[in-house]
N, C-alpha and C positions, 0 to 999 in steps of 0.2 A: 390354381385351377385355370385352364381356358376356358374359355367364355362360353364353348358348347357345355365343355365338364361339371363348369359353376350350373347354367341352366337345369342341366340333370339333375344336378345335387340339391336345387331349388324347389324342383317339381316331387324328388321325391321326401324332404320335410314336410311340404305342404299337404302331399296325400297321406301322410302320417299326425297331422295337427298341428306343425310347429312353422313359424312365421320367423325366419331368423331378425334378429336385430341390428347384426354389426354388419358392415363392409368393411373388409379390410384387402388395401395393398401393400407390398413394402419394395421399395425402389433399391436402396442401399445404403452407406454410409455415405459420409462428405457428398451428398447431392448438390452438384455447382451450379445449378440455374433455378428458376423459380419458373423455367418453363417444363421443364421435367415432373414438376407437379398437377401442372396446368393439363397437359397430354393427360396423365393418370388419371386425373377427377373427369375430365373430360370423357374416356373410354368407361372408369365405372358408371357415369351416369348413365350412358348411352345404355351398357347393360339392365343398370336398372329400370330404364324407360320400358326396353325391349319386355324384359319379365315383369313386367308392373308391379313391381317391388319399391318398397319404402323405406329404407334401414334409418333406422333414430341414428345410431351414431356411425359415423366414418371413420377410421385407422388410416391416418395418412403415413404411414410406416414410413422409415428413410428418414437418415439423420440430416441435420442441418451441416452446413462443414464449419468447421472451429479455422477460429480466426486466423490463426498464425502461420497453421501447417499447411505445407506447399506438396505439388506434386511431385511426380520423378523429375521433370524437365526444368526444377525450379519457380515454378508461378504460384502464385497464392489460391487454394482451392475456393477461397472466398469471394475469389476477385469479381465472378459476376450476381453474385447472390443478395440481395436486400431485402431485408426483413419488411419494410414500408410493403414492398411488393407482393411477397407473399401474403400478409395482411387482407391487402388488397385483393386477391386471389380468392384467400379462403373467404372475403366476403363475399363476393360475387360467386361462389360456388354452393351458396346457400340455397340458392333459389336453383339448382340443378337437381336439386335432392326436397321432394316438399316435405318429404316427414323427419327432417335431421330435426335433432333436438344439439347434437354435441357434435363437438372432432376433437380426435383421439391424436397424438403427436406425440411420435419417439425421437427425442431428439436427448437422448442422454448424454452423449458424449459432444455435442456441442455446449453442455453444459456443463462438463467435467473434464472435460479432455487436459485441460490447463493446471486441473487439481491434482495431475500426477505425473511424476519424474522417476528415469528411471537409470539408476546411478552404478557407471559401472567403473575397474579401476584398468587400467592399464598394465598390464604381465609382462609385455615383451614387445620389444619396435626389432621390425625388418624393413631391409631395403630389397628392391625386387624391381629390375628392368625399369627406374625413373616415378617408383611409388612408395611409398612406404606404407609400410600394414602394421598399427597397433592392437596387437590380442590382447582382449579383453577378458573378462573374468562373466561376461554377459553378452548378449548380442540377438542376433533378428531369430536363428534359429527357437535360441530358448526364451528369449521375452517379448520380442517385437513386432510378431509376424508384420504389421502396420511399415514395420520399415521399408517390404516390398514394394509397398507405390505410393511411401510420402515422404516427402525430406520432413523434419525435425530440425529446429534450432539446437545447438548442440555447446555449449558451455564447459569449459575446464577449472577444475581443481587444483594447486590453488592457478590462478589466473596466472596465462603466460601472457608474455604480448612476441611484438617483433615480427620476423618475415614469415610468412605462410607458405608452405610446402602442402601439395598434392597429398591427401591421405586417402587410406584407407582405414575404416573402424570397423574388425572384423570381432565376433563372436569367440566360445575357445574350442569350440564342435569342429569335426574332420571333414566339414559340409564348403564348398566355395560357395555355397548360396549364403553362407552367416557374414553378411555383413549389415551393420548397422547405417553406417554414412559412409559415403566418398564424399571429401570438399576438401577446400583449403583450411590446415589447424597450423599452429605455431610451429616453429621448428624446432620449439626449444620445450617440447612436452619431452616427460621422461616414464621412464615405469616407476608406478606407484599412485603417478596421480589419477584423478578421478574424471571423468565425463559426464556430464550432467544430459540425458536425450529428453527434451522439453516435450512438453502434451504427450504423456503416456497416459492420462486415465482413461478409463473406463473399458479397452480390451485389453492392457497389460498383461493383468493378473490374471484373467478367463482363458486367454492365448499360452500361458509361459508352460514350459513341458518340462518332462525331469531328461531328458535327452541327452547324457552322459555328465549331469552336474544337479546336486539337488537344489530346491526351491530357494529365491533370494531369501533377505530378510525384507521383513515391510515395517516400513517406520511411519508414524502420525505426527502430522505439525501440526498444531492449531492455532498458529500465531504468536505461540508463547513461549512454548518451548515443543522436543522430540520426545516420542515416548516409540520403543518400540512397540508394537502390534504382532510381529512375526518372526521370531527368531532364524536366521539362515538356517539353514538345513547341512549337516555336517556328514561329510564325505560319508562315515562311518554309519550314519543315519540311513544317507540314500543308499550305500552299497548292501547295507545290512539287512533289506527290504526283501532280496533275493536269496539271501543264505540260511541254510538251515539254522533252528533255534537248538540251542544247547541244552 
């Protein structure tokens, strides 16, 4: 809501009996400064000054950014973010709000993002005007949307080493938006082996579509060993969704 819309919506709970409780904003994921937050408390207080409203809790919506993962241009999303500071923040943001009692923090995937991989195998290498493109059996279409504007540390199966060549890591969809990574990978990858695309958790799985291939499988570590969770989804499964039953 804008801040007239929110007022409205204020005036009329109250001329009904009800006093809301929460404030809530939500900024977005990977939020790269602790000034991005500062702006936000700052505009909702001012609101809640204006409608002399008291919300016990605040929803500071908007993910913290995970450590590893880099934008499009290669820099680390993390690079100006520290936790000391937002601390700091949210202390000093207490006294903007006199009837907080709590704040509310979505920050899921800064704290899972590292819990999940997402492993795909290698079908076919082509060369194409000084690139090479490895199709995958997975890719940004059907699992990654996230691929769109963050690089991924990206790991192979078994480990190649040696000179590094220009790649492309495309999906197996008829889309030129399914690519997973462009970077430098080994030269000496072949089909079969596997890629490992680091911090997939927590939109992976909510994002992946059936988009001309059915669902991976999902597998559980816990340290000890693998247990399947999710059996892949067989051609015969996902085609058989649409044809008539016999």
């Amino acid at each position: 809501l804008e801040p007239r819309a929110a007022a409205a919506v204020l005036r009329y709970l109250r001329r009904n009996g009800l006093e809301p409780e929460v404030l809530h904003f939500h900024l977005r994921t990977q939020v790269h400064s602790v000034a991005c937050y500062e702006r936000a408390l700052q505009e909702a207080a001012q609101f809640c000054h204006r409608n002399r409203w008291q919300p016990r809790f605040v929803d500071c919506g908007g993910g913290w950014p995970a450590p590893t993962v880099r934008d499009r241009h290669g820099q680390p999303v993390a690079a100006d973010f520290s936790l000391p500071a937002i601390a700091r923040l949210l202390h000093q943001a207490r006294a903007w709000f006199p009837g907080l009692q709590e704040y509310w923090l979505e920050n899921g995937r800064w704290l899972t993002a590292s819990s999940g991989v997402l492993v795909v195998r290698v079908l076919d290498l082509k060369q194409r005007r000084g690139m090479r493109h490895l199709i995958c059996n997975g890719g940004r279409t059907l699992h990654a949307l996230l691929a769109t504007w963050e690089q991924h540390p990206l790991l192979t199966i078994p480990t190649r080493r040696g000179r590094r060549i220009l790649t492309t890591v495309t999906g197996p969809t008829c889309m030129a938006f399914d690519q997973l990574a462009r970077c430098p990978l080994p030269a000496t990858l072949r089909t079969g082996d596997h890629l490992l695309w680091l911090d997939a958790g927590a939109y992976h799985l909510p994002w992946e579509t059936r988009f001309s291939h059915g669902s991976a499988g999902v597998y559980w570590h816990d340290g000890a060993q693998i247990r399947l969770a999710r059996a892949p989804e067989s051609f015969e499964s996902w085609w058989g969704r649409w044809l008539p039953s016999r």
